[in-house]
DRENMI-680386 format. One record per residue (C-alpha): z, x, y. Coordinates in steps of 0.05 Angstrom, whole numbers, plus 32768, in hexadecimal, padded with zeros to 4 digits. Layout:
     c3     c1     c2
      Z      X      Y
...
REM end
This chain:
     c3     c1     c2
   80D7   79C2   85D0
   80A6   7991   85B4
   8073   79D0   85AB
   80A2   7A02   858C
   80BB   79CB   8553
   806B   79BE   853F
   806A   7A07   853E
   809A   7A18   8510
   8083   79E0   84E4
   803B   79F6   84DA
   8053   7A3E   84CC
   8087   7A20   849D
   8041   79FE   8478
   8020   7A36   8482
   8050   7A66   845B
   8054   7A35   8420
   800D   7A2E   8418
   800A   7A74   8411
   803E   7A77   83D4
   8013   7A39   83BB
   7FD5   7A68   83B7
   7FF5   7AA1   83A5
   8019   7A7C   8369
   7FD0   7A57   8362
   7FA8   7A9E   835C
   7FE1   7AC5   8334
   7FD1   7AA4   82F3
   7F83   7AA2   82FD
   7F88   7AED   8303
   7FAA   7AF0   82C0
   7F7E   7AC1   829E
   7F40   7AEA   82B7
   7F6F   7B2B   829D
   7F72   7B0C   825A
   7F2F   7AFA   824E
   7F18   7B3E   8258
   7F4D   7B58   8226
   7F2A   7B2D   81F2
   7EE2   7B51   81E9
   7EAF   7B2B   81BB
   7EA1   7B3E   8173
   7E5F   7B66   8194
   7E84   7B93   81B5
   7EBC   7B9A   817B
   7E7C   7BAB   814E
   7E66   7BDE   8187
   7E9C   7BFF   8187
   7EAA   7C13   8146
   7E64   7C2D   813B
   7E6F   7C5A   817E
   7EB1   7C6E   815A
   7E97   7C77   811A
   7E56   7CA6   813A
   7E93   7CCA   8165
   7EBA   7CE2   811C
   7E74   7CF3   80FC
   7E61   7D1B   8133
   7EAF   7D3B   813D
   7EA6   7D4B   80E8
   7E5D   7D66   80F1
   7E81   7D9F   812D
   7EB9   7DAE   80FD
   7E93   7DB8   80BA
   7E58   7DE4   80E3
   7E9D   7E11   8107
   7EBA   7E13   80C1
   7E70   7E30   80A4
   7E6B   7E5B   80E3
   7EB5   7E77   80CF
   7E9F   7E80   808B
   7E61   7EAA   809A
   7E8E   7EDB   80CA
   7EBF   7EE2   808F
   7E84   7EF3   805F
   7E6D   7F28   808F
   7EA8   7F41   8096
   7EB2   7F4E   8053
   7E76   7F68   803F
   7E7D   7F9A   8076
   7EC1   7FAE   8065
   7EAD   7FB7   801B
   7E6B   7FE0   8033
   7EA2   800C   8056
   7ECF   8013   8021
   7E98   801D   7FE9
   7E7D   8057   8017
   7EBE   8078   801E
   7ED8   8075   7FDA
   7E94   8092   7FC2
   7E60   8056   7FBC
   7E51   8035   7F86
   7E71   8032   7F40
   7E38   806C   7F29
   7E4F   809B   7F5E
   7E92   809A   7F4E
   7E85   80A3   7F06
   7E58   80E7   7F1D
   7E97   8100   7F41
   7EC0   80F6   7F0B
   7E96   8118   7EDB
   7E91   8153   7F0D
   7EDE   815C   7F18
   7EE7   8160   7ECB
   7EAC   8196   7EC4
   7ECC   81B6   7EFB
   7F15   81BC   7EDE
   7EF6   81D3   7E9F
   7EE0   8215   7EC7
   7F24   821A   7EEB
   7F60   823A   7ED0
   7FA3   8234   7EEA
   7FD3   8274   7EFA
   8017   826D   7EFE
   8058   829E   7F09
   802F   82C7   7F3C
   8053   82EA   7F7C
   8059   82D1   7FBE
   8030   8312   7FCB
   7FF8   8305   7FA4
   7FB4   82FC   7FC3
   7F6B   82EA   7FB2
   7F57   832C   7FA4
   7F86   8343   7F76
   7F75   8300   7F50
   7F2D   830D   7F56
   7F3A   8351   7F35
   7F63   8332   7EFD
   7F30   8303   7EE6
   7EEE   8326   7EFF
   7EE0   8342   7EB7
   7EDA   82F7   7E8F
   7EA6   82DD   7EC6
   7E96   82CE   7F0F
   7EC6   82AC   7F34
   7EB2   8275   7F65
   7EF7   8272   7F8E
   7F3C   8277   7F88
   7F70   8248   7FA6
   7FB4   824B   7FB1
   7FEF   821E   7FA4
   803C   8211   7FA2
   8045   822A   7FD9
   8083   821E   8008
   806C   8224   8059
   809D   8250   8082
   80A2   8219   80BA
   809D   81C9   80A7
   8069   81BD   80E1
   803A   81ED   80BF
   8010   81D3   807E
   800D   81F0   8038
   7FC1   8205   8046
   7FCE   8221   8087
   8010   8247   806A
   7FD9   8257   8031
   7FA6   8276   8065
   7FDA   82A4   808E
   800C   82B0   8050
   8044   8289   8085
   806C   827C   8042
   80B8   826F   8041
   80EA   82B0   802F
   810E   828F   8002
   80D0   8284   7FD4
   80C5   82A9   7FA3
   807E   829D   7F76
   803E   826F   7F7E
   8004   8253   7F55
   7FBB   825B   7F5A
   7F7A   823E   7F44
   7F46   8267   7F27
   7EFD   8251   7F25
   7EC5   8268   7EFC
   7E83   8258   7F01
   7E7C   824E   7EB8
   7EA7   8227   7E89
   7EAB   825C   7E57
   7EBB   8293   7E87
   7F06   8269   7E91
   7F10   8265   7E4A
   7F0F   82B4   7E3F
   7F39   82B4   7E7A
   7F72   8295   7E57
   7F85   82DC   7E31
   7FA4   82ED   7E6D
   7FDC   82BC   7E60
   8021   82E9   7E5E
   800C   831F   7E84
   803A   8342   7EB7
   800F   8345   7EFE
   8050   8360   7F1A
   809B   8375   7F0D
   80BD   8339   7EEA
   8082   8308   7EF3
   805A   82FF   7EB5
   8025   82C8   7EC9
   8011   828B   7EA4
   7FD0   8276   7E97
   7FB2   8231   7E83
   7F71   8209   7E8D
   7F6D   81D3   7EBE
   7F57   819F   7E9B
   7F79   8168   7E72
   7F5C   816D   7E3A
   7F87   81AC   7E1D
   7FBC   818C   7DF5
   7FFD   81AF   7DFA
   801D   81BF   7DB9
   806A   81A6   7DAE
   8076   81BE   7D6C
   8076   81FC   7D8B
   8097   81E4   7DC8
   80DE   81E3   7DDD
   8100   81BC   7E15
   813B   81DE   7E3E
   816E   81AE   7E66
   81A0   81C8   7E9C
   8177   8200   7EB6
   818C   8228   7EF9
   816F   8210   7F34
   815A   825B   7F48
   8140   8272   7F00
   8104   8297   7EF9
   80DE   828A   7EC7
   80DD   82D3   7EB4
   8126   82C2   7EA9
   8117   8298   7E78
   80E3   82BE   7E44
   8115   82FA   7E4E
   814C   82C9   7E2C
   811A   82AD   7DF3
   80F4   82EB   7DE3
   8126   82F5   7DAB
   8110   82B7   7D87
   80C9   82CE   7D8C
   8084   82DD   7DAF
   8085   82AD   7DEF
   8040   828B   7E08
   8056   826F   7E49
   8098   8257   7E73
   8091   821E   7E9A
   80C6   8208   7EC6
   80C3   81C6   7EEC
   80C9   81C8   7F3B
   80CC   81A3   7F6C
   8084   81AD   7F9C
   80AF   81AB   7FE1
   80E6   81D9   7FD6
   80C2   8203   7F94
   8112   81FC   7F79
   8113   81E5   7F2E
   812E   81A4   7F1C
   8155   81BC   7EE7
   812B   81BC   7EA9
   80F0   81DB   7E86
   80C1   81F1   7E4B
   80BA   822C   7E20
   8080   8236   7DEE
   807C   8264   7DB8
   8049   8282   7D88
   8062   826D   7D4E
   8089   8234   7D37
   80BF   8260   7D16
   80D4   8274   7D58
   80E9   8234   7D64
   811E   822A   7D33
   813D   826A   7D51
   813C   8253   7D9B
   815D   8217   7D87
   819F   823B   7D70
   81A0   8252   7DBA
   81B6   8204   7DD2
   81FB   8212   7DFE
   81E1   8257   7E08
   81F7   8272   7E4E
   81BB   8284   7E80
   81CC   8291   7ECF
   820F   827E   7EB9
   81F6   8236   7EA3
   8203   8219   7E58
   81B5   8207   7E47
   8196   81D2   7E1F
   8168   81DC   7DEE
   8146   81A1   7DC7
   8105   8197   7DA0
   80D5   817B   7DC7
   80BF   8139   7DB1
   807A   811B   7DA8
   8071   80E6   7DDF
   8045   80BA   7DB2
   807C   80AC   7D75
   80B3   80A9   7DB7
   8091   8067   7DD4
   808B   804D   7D8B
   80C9   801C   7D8A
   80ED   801B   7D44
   80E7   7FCE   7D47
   809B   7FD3   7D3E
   809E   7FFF   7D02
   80C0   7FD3   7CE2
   8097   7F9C   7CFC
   8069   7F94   7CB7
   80A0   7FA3   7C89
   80C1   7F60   7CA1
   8079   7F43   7C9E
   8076   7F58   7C57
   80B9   7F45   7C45
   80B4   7EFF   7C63
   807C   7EF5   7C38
   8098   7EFF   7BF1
   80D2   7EDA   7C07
   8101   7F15   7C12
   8130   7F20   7C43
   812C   7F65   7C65
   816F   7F80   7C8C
   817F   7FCB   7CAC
   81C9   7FBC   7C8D
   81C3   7FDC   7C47
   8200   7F9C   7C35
   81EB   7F86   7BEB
   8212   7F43   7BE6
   8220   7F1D   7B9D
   81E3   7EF6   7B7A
   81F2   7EA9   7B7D
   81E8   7E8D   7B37
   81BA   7E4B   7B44
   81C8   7E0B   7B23
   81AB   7DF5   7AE6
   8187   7DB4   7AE4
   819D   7D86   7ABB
   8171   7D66   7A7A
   8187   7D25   7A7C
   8150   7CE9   7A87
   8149   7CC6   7ABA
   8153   7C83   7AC2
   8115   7C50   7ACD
   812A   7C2C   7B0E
   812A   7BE1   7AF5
   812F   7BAA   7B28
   815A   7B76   7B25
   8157   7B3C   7B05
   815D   7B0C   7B43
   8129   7B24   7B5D
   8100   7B2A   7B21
   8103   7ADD   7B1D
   80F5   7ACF   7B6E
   80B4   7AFB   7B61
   8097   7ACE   7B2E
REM end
């Protein structure tokens, strides 16, 4: 019994002088903890320099990636403007060459309209053999038979749509003045009730309006035969043009009709309601684009000017309102402003 008690008692001092330690060694751990926490100015000073090398070095990657980007960009660009340059012609020169070459090259075509959906190369040829040598001859206006198949394919193997009815052609000479004779053979009749119309190419022909007339509500089947037959009693007729639409060939319900003379066209216009294909038509003057975009505002523009100047007023009403008589000044003196006497004596 003696044994077990002195037992128990040195484990009971044994067990507290372990919490004594522990407690002892707890806070010398965090005392050691905190001094390592605390670095010295040294190593404050080191590292901010091995921060500050760290951003220099992190700018230096980003500005070379940004020059690298850059330099892809440029290259790209250049290439892509090398490829465009070479498909749109080259440079600014070569495109001024091609230009120069389609205008010299519409002066020496001539365009045929109002032919038959029969007509071919050779009967063209044939036509227009006698003013000069013909280069080629294309085809145009025309409607395909089938939507899959193209206008030049439908223009190769004459595949064109029943329901059409004429086409157009280009004629080209070899020499410029070889197409101008060619134009005599504006108004002639190739076939029954087609009388063709001939014109140059180019855009430099100016097309006449006091000899002109515009017609409004036009069938969407006319002919344009159908219209010279119904003005040939005003006078001589140059040409009929009828505008169409290029997919269906139908006309979109309005036109031109030019004369020879200008007389003529002081008769056509007493033909306005007249009935054609059982339509009322409209027949008008046609007016000269240029004087059309001229607003009336900025005729009168300097008139105003003017008027503003010498003090007038200028109004479109032609109101004429009563003269205001103005006030006569009176003669009498004036009166000297005289100050008074109170303060006359506080000044001296």
């Amino acid at each position: 019994k003696g044994n077990k008690k002195r037992k128990h008692a040195e484990e009971k001092e044994k067990v507290s002088e372990d919490q004594s330690s522990s407690v002892i060694q707890e806070p010398l751990v965090k005392a050691k903890k905190a001094r390592k926490k605390e670095p010295s100015e040294a190593e404050k000073k080191l590292s901010e320099r091995e921060n500050a090398l760290e951003q220099a070095d992190e700018a230096e990657d980003q500005k070379l990636f940004q020059n690298k980007t850059k330099q892809k960009k440029k290259a790209s660009q250049a290439i892509t403007k090398s490829v465009v340059n070479s498909a749109t012609g080259g440079t600014a020169k070569q495109q001024k060459r091609r230009r120069a070459a389609d205008e010299a090259a519409n002066r020496r075509t001539v365009f045929v309209g109002n032919l038959p959906v029969s007509c071919t190369d050779q009967v063209l040829k044939s036509l227009f053999k006698k003013y000069g040598q013909i280069q080629s001859v294309r085809f145009r206006s025309l409607i395909p038979a089938e939507d899959a198949v193209s206008k030049k394919v439908a223009a190769i193997k004459h595949k064109v749509h029943p329901n059409a009815k004429f086409i157009n052609a280009y004629v080209v000479f070899k020499e410029e003045c070889d197409a101008q004779k060619a134009l005599k053979e504006n108004g002639t009749e190739i076939a029954s009730g087609f009388h063709i119309r001939v014109d140059t190419a180019s855009k430099t022909g100016s097309h006449d309006n006091k000899r002109s007339v515009f017609l409004g509500n036009l069938s969407y089947d006319i002919r344009d035969d159908a219209v010279r037959e119904h003005f040939n009693v005003c006078g001589d007729v140059v040409g009929v043009r009828v505008v169409r639409d290029r997919t269906t060939g139908l006309g979109k319900g309005f036109g031109y009709v030019l004369f020879e003379n200008t007389d003529a066209v002081h008769l056509a216009l007493k033909l306005n309601n007249s009935v054609l294909m059982g339509r009322k038509i409209r027949v008008q003057r046609v007016a000269d684009q240029r004087k059309a975009q001229k607003s009336p505002d900025q005729s009168r523009a300097p008139k105003d000017r003017v008027g503003k100047k010498k003090g007038k007023r200028c109004s479109n009403d032609s109101f004429v309102g009563e003269k205001a008589t103005p006030l006569k000044k009176s003669t009498k003196p004036k009166r000297l402003k005289t100050t008074p006497r109170k303060k006359a004596g506080k000044n001296k």
